[in-house]
C-alpha positions as CSV (number, residue, x, y, z in Angstrom):
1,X,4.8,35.2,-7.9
2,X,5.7,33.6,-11.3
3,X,2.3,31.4,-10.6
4,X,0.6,34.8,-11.2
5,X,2.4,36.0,-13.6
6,X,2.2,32.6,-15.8
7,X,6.1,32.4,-16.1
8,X,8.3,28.9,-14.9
9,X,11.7,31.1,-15.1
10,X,10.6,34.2,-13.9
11,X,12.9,36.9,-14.7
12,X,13.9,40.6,-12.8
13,X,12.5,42.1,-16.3
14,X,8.9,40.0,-15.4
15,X,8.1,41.7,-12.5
16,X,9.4,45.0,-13.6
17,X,7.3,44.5,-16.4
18,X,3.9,44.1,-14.1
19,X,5.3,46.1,-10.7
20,X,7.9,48.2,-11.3
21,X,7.9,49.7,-7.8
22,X,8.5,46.2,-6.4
23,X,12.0,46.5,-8.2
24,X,12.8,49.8,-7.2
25,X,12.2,49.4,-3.6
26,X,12.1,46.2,-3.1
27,X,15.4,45.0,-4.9
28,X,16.1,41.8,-2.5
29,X,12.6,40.3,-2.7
30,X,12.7,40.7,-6.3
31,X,16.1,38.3,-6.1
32,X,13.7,36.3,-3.7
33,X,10.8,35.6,-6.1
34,X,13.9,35.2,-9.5
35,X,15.7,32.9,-7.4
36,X,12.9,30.8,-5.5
37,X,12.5,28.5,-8.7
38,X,16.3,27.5,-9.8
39,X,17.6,24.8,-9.0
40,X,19.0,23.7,-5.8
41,X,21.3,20.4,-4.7
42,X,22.5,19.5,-1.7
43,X,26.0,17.3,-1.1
44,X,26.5,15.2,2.0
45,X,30.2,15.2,1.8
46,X,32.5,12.5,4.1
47,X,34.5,14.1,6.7
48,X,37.6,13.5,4.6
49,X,36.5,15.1,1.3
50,X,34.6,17.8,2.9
51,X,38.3,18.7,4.5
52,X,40.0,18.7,1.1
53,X,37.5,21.0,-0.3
54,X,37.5,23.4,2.1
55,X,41.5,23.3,1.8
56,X,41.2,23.3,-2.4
57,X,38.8,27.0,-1.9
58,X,40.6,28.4,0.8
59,X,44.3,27.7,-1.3
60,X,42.4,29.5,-4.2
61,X,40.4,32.0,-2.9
62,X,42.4,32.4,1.0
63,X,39.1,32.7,3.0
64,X,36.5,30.0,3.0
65,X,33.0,32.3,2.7
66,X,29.5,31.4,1.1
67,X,30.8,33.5,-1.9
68,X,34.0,31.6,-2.3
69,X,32.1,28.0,-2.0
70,X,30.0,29.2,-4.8
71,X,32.6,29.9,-7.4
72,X,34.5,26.4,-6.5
73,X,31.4,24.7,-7.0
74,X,30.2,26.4,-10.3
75,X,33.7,26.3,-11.1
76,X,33.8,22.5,-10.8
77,X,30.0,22.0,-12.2
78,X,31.2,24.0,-15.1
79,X,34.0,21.6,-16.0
80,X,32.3,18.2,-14.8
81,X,29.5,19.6,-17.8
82,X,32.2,20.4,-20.2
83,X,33.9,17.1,-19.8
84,X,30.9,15.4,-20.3
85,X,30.2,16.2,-23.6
C-alpha cells in the first residue's frame, strides 16, 4: 500500500486521502497497511527474567494481557531512551 502511494510512514490520513471508503469500512485493514511498516523487536527472555516480568506487569496492571505487555514495555523503552540521553 504505501509502495503505491510513494509514502515510507504511511499514515491513516494517506489512505484517506486516495480511498476514503477503505477507512470508513475498512477501519482494521487501514491499521493493517499504517502498522505493516513500524518497527518490530523481538526478546528471547531466560526463564528467570521472563518470570519477573510477567510478575513486574501483572503487580501493576493485575492481569497479564497483550495490552498490559505493551504499556510495560513502552513504559520501560520510554525510560531506557530518556536515560540515555
Amino acid at each position: 500500500m504505501s509502495e503505491w502511494l510513494g509514502r515510507p510512514r504511511l499514515k491513516k490520513e494517506d489512505i484517506e486521502k486516495w480511498q476514503p471508503s477503505l477507512v470508513k469500512h475498512y477501519p482494521t485493514l487501514t491499521r493493517y497497511f499504517v502498522d505493516t511498516q513500524k518497527l518490530r523487536m523481538t526478546l528471547v527472555l531466560e526463564h528467570e527474567d521472563a518470570d519477573k516480568f510477567i510478575a513486574a506487569v501483572k503487580k501493576k496492571y493485575k492481569k497479564m494481557t497483550p495490552a498490559n505487555t505493551q504499556k510495560a514495555l513502552m513504559e520501560a523503552l520510554n525510560a531506557w531512551v530518556e536515560k540515555s540521553k
